[in-house]
C-alpha positions in Angstrom: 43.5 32.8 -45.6 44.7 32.8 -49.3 42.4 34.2 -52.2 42.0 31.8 -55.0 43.1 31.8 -58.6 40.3 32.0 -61.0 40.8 30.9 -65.2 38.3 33.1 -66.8 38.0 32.4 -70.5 36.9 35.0 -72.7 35.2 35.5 -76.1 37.0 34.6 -79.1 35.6 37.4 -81.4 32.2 38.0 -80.5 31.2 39.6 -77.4 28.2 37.5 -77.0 30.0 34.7 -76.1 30.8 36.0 -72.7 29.2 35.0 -70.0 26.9 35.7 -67.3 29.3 33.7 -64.6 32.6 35.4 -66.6 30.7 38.8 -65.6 30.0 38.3 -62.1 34.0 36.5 -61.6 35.2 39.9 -63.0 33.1 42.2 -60.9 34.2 40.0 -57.4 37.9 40.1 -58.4 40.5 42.3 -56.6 43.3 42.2 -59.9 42.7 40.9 -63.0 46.1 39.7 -64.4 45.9 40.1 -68.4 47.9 38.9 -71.6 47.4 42.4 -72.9 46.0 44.8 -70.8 44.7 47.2 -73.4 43.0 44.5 -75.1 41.3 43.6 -72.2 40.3 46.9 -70.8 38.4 47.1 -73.9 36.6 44.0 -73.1 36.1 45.5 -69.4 34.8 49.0 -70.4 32.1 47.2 -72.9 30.7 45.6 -70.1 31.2 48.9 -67.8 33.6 46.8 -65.3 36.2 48.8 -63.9 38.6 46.7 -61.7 42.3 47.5 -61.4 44.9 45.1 -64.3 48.4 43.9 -64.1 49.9 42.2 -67.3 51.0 39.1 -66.7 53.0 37.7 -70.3 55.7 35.5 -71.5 58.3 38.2 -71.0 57.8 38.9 -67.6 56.0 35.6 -66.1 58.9 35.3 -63.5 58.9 38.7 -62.3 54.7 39.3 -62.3 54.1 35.1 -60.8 55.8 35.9 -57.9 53.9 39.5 -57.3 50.2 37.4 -58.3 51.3 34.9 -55.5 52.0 37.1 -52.8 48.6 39.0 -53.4 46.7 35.4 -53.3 48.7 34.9 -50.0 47.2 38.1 -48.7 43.6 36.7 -49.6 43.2 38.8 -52.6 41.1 37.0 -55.7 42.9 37.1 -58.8 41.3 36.7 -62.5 43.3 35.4 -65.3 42.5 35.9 -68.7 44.6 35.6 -72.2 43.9 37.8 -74.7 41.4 35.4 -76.1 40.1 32.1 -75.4 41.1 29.9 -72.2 43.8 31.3 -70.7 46.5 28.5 -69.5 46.5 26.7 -73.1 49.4 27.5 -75.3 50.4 30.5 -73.0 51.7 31.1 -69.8 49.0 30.9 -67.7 50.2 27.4 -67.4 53.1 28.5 -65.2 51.3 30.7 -63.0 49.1 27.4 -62.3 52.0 25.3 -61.6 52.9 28.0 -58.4 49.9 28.0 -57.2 50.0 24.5 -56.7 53.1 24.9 -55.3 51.8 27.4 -52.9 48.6 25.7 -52.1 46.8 28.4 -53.5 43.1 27.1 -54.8 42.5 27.7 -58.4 39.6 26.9 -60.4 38.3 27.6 -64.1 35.3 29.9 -65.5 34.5 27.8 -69.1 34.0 29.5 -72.3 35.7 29.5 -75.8 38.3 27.5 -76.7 39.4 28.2 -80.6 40.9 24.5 -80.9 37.5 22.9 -79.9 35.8 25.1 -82.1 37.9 24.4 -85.2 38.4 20.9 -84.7 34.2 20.9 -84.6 34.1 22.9 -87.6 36.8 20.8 -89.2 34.6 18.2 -90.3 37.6 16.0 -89.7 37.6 13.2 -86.6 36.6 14.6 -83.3 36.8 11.0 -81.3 40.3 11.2 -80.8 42.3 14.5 -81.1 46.2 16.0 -79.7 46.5 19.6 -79.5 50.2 20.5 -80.6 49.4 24.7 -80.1 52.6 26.7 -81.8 55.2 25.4 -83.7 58.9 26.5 -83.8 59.4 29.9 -85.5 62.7 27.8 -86.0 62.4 26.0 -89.1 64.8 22.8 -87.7 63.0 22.3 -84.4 59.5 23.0 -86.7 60.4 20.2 -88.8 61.8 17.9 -85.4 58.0 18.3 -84.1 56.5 17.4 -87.3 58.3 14.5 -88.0 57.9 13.3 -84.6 54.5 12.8 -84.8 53.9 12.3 -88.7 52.8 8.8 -87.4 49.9 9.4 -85.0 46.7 8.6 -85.8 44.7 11.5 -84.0 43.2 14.6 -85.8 45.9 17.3 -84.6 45.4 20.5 -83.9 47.9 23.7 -84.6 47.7 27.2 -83.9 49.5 29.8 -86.0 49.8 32.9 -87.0 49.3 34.8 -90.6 53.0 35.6 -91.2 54.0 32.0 -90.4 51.6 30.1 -92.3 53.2 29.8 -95.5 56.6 28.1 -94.2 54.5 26.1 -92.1 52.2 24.7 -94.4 55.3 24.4 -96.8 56.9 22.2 -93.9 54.1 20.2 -93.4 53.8 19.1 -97.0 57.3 17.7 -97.2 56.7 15.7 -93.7 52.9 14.7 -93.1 52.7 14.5 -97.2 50.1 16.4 -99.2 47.4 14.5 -99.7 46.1 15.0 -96.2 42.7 16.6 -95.5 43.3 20.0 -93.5 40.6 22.5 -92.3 42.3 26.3 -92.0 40.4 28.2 -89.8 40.4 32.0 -89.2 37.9 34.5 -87.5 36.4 32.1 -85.5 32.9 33.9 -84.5 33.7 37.0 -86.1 31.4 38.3 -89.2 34.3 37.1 -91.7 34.5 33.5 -90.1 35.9 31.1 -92.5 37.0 27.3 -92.9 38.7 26.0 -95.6 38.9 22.8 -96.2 41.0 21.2 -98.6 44.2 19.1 -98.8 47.8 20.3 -97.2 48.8 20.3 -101.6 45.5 22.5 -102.2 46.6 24.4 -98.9 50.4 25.4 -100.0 49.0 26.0 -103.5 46.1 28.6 -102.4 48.3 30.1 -100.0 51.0 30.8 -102.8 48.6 32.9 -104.6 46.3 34.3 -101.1 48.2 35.8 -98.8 47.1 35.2 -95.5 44.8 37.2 -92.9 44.3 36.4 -89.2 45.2 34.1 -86.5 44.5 30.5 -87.6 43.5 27.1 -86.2 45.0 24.2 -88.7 43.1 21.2 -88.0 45.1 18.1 -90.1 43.7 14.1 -90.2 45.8 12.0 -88.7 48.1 9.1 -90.0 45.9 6.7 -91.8 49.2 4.1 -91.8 52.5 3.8 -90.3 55.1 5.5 -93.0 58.2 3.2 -91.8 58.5 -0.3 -92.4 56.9 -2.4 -89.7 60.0 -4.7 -89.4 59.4 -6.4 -85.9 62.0 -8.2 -85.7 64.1 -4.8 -85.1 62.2 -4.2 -81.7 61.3 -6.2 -78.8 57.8 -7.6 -78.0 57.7 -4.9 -74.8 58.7 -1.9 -77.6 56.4 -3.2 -79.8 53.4 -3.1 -77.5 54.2 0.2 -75.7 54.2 1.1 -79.3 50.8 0.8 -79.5 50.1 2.1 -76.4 51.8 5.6 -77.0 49.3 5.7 -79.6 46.3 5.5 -77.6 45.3 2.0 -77.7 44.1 0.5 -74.2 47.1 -2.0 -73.1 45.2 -5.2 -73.6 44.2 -4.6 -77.3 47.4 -3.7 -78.0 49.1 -7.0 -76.3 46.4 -8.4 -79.5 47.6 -6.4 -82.2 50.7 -7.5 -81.3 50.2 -11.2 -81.5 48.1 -10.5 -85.1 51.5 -8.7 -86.2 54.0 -11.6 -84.9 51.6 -14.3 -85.5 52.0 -15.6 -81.8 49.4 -16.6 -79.4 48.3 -13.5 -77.2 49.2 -15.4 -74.6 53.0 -15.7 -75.4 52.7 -12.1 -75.9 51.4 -11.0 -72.6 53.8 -13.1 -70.9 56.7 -11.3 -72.4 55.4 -8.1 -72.1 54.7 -8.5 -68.2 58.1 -10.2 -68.0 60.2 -6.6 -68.5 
């Protein structure tokens, strides 16, 4: 019988924000596979847990899945955590869920922090409807690629970065998303030094100029308020024009509507068209 694969967030500063059930899924676990052992032997040793670790990282995610697999085979219980948060968000947890699929290996999640949510709700910006992007590009090209591909969406998005990059990013997303968007930086997320800055991206570039930097950050940026290309419809086909919509959230029959208010066509005509493809 094959063990099961457990997702067991962990506290994002404070220590208090572990909890009871994230206790109990550390004690019962036969490995706990970690994004940086040391880091998580602290958190281990605070609680007096002592339970053997493997690391299991970017670097050596091939190598370490395979060994994690075999071990759930055998009926062993596995704990995965990151070194902060939920694991399986913007690291590779992610793969190791994808192979246990594959293998038909159960896997289920223990709940707790999650420094996107927590910014975003901090943010003071929209929480109704949000996209998480998580890193961008250390490459400045490909960073500028993923900003310019979704300079038009209307959700709040959500970044992660780090200290040393937040400069060029900032700078990056000033010349593509513009700088009079609202942006929320937040650092130190439940730690005694906790702080969210809200401001424009302009006020952003122009603090950070003079500040440097401290701390992993959440950016939290509004989204598009209006479409920054011409809406010349007559260059795209009813069907493109509605999927449009569609990729933007917007439930398939409101945006057959939006459509027609656009073109000035009967919704009807419109539906017809787009059911024809």
């Amino acid at each position: 019988m094959n063990g099961k694969l457990y997702l067991c967030a962990t506290p994002i500063g404070n220590l208090g924000d572990v909890s009871s059930r994230s206790l109990e899924t550390f004690k019962m676990a036969d490995l706990i596979a970690a994004e940086d052992t040391r880091r998580t032997l602290q958190l281990l040793n605070h609680f007096e847990i002592s339970k053997p670790l493997t690391s299991y990282h970017e670097h050596n995610k091939h190598e370490k899945g395979g060994y994690i697999i075999s071990l759930l085979k055998s009926g062993k219980n596995v704990v995965l955590v990151s070194d902060a948060g939920t694991p399986a968000i913007s690291d590779p947890g992610e793969d190791l869920v994808k192979l246990c699929i594959e293998n038909d290996i159960d896997v289920t999640s223990v709940p707790g922090p999650v420094a996107g949510i927590n910014a975003l709700i901090l943010s003071g910006l929209p929480t109704r409807r949000f996209a998480f992007e998580g890193f961008l590009s250390v490459n400045k090209r490909h960073r500028r690629e993923h900003l310019e591909s979704i300079k038009n969406d209307t959700h709040t998005l959500i970044f992660y970065e780090a200290p040393h990059k937040l400069k060029n990013t900032l700078n990056d997303m000033q010349k593509v998303l513009g700088g009079g968007r609202k942006i929320a930086l937040v650092r130190e997320l439940t730690k005694i030094h906790e702080e969210v800055k809200r401001c424009t991206i302009d006020e952003a570039v122009e603090y950070y100029g003079e500040n440097n930097p401290r701390g992993e950050y959440v950016i939290v940026i509004e989204g598009a308020t209006e479409i920054e290309e011409e809406n010349d419809w007559e260059e795209i086909s009813i069907y493109d024009h509605v999927e449009k919509y569609i990729k933007e959230g917007i439930p398939q029959k409101e945006a057959i509507k939006k459509v027609a208010q656009d073109r000035g066509l009967p919704k009807r005509e419109v539906y017809s068209q787009y059911h024809e493809i």
